[in-house]
N, C-alpha and C positions, 0 to 999 in steps of 0.2 A: 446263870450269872451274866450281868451286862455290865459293860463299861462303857463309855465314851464312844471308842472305835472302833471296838470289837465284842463280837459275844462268843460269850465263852460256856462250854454245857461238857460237864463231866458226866460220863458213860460208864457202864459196866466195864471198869478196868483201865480206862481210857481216859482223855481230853479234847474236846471240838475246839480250836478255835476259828473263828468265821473274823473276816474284815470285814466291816460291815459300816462301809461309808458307797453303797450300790452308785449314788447321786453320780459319783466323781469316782466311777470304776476304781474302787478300793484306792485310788493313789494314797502313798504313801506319805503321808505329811509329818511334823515331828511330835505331834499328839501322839498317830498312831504306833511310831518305832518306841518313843516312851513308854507305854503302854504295853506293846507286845513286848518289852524286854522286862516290866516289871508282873505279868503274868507269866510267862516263857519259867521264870525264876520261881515263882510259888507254885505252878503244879511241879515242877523239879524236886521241889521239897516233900512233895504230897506224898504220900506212902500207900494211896489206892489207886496211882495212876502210872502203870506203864509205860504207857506211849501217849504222843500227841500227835494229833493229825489236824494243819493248817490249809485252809482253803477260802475261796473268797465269795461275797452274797450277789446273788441275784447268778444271771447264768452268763453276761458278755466277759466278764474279767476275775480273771484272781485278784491281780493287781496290775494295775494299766501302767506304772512306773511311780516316780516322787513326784511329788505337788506341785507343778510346773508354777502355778500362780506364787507357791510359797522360798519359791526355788530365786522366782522373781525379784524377789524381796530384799535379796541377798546383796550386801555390798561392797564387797572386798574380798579378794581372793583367802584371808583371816577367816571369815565368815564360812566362804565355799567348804576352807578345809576342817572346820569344824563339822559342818554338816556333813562331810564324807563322813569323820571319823566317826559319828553318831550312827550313821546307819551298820558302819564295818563292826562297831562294839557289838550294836542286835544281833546281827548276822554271824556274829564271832558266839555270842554266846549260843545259839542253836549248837552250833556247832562241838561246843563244851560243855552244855545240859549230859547229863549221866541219862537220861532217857532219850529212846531212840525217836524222832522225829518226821512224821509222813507228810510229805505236802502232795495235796490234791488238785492239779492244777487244774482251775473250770473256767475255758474262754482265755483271753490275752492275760499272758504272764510278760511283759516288755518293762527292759530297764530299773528300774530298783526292783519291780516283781520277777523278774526273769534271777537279778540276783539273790532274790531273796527264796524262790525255790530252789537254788543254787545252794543254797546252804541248809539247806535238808539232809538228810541221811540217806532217803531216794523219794526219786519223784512218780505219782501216778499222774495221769494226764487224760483228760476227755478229747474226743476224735476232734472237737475243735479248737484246743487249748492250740495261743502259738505262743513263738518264744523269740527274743530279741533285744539286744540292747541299741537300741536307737539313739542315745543320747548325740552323736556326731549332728545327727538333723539339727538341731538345737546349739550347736556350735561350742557342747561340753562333753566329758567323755565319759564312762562310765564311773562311778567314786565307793558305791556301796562293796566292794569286791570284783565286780563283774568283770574285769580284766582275766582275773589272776585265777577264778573258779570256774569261769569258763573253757580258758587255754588249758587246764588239767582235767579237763570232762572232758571237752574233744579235741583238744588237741592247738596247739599253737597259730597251724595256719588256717584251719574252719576260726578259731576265734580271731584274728586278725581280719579275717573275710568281713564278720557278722558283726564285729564293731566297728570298723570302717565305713563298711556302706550300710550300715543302720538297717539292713533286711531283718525280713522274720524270718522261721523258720518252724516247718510244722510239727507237731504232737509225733508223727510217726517218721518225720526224719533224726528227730528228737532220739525216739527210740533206736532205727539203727546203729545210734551212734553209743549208746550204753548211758544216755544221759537219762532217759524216760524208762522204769521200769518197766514201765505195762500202762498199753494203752484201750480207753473204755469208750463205752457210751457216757453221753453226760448224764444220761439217768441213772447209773450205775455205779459212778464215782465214787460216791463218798459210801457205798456199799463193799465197794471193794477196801477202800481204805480200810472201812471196818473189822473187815476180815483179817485182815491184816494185826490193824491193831487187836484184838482179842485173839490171835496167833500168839504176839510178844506178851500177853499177860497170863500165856500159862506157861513162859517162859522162865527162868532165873530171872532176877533181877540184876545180880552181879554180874552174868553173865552177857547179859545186853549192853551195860553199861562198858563190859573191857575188851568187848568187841567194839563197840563205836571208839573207842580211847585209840585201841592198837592200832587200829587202820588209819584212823586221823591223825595221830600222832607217830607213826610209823611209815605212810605211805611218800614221806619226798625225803627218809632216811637211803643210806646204804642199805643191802639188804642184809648184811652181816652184822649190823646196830638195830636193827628193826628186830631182824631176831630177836636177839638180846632181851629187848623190850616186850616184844610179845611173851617170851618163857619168863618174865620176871609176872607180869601182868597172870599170866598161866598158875605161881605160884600164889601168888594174893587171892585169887578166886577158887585155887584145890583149896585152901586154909579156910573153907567156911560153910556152914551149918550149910544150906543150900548144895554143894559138892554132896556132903554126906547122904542129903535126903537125894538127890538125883540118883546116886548110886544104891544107895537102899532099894528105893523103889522099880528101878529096873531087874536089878537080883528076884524082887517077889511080886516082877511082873504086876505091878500097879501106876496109875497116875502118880506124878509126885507133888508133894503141897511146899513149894520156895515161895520162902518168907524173905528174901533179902536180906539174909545177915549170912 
């Protein structure tokens, strides 16, 4: 399946999506946040698709950042914060899709693409993937989240460093930091994702889905309300055909078939 700005190819159990504007290193423009927020939501629905693994065409960039030319164009601070709050909806809703989300980072992930791997579930990253919100060069500052998803991955003073003075930062500093799961060749990238994804599709489905809830919705609780929420979450997912077949099929020693319900 193609669109516009993206293609998109469902897999055994899975969803690719690829940006694919290679020309203008995936930048982000408002075609493409449209687009990937109104696909993002239909394979969500899809009931053959576990996971979705995001990554970007050709091999220099994921995504080079937003549409500097279209960023341009803008003329009022009205404007501006419109266009923030479009890209933080996209980026909002990854984050709130019930299926778990992989982004592949291949080549420069900077500025809208840095936040936009940001709001993945976890990130993998090619040995040359970098990462960085630059916006400050440009005399604007981050708007898509990058603030706020960055100082919570590493920490308050690396991200006041990294939006400040506009650096990058690489694929395996990336990782020591617990932001980059695992770092690859770029020939291997989206091999590995794959793996990955066909991991979570012989998974629960419930189960993927109150895992990604708990922690996102629990991780800037107290931990004594988080609980709470997790053991409520805990009992919603004991209460369903999938618990039952899990535990069947462990007792008689076999694979077990969850169907999502």
């Amino acid at each position: 399946m193609s669109k516009n700005s993206l293609l998109v190819e469902k897999k055994d159990g899975w969803a690719l999506i690829t940006l694919n504007r290679p020309q203008m290193m995936n930048a982000l423009d408002r075609e493409m946040l449209k687009e990937l927020q109104t696909t993002l939501l239909e394979l969500d629905k899809d009931g053959s698709i576990s996971s979705i693994v995001i990554t970007g065409a050709g091999e220099k960039a994921f995504a080079a950042g937003a549409d500097i030319g279209e960023l341009g164009q803008l003329s009022s601070a009205q404007e501006a914060e419109a266009q923030a709050r479009l890209g933080q909806l996209v980026f909002q809703t990854i984050e709130e899709l019930s299926k778990p989300v992989i982004m592949a980072v291949n080549g420069f992930a900077l500025g809208g693409g840095c936040e936009l791997a940001l709001a993945g579930d976890f990130i993998l990253a090619s040995e040359s993937a970098k990462f960085g919100q630059p916006e400050v060069n440009l005399g604007i500052i981050p708007g898509y989240g990058g603030t706020q998803r960055l100082a919570r991955a590493i920490g308050a003073y690396r991200a006041r460093y990294y939006c400040m003075s506009g650096e990058m930062f690489s694929a395996f500093q990336a990782e020591a930091w617990g932001l980059v799961q695992r770092v690859t060749s770029g020939a291997t990238l989206l091999e590995e994702a794959e793996k990955i994804a066909k991991q979570f599709a012989k998974q629960a489905p419930l189960s993927l889905q109150y895992v990604k809830k708990a922690i996102h919705n629990g991780v800037e609780m107290d931990l004594s309300n988080a609980c709470k929420l997790e053991a409520s979450y805990f009992g919603i997912v004991f209460d369903s055909q999938d618990r039952e077949e899990g535990i069947a099929a462990f007792l008689e020693k076999r694979k077990p078939s969850f169907k999502g319900k």
